[in-house]
N, C-alpha and C positions, 0 to 999 in steps of 0.2 A: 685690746679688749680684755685679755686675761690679769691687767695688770689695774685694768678696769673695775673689774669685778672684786681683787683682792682689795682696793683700797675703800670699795664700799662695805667689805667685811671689818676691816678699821672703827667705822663705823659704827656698825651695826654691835658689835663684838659679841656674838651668840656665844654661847656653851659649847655647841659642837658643830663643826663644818665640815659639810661632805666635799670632798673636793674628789670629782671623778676627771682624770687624766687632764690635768692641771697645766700640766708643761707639753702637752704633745702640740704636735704641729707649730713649734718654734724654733727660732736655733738655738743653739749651746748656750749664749748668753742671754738670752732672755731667758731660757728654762731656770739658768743659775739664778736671775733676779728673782724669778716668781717662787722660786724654792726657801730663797733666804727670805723672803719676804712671808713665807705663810711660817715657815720656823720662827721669826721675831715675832710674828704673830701669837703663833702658839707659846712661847716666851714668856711674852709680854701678858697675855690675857689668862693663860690656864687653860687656853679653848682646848677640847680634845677635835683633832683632825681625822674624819676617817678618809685616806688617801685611796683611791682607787686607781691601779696601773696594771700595765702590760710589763711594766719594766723591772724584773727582780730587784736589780743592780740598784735604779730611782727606791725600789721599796726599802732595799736598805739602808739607805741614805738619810733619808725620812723618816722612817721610821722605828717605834720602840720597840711595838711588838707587829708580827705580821701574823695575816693567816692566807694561807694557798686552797685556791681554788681550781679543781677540776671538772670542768663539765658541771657548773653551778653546784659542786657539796665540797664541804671544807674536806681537805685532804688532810693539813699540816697546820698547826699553831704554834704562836710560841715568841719568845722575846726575839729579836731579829739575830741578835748575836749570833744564838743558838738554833735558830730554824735556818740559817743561813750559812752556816760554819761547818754546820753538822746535821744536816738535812736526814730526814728517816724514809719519808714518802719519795715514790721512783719518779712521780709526777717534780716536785720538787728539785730532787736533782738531774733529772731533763731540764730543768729550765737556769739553774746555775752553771748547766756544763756548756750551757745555748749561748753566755755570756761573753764575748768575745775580751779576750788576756793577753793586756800587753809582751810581755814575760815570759808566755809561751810560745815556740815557731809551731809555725802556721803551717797547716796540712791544706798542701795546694793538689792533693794525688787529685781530687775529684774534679781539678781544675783541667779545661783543656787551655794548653799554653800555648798551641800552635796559630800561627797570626795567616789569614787567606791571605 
């Protein structure tokens, strides 16, 4: 259905597309499809995307610039590089430290590991 609606924005080719959480409830490859697909879009047309996620990680992936939201008021703006690299708002870097990294071992203390 979501790949549905991208290819009727092909179409349509607006100015600016609101895409509110685009790739959720997919799996891993269709998310990557529908992703490359609004990037060649946006590409291809000039469209500006405004991308709406839950997903820090998706937001910077996507996009140029972001801005964070807490509790409905912008907290953080800024090019993604830089809102994302070097975070200022504590809202912010809660949710890049939420980001689960490869690279780091894994803090299992709050884990119980013991099997019934």
């Amino acid at each position: 259905m979501q790949r549905l609606m991208i290819a009727r924005i092909f179409l349509l080719k607006p100015k600016i597309q609101l895409a509110d959480e685009p790739a959720s409830m997919v799996d891993a490859c269709s998310r990557a499809t529908i992703l490359d697909m609004l990037l060649d879009l946006r590409d291809e047309t000039g469209m500006t995307i405004i991308f709406i996620t839950h997903d820090i990680g998706l937001a910077y992936y996507i996009s140029d610039t972001v801005y964070i939201m807490e509790h409905g008021k912008f907290v953080e703006s800024g090019k993604a590089d830089e809102v994302i690299l070097h975070p200022q708002a504590a809202y912010t870097k809660r949710l890049i430290s939420d980001v689960p990294k490869i690279h780091e071992e894994w803090d299992l203390s709050t884990v119980d590991l013991k099997q019934e």
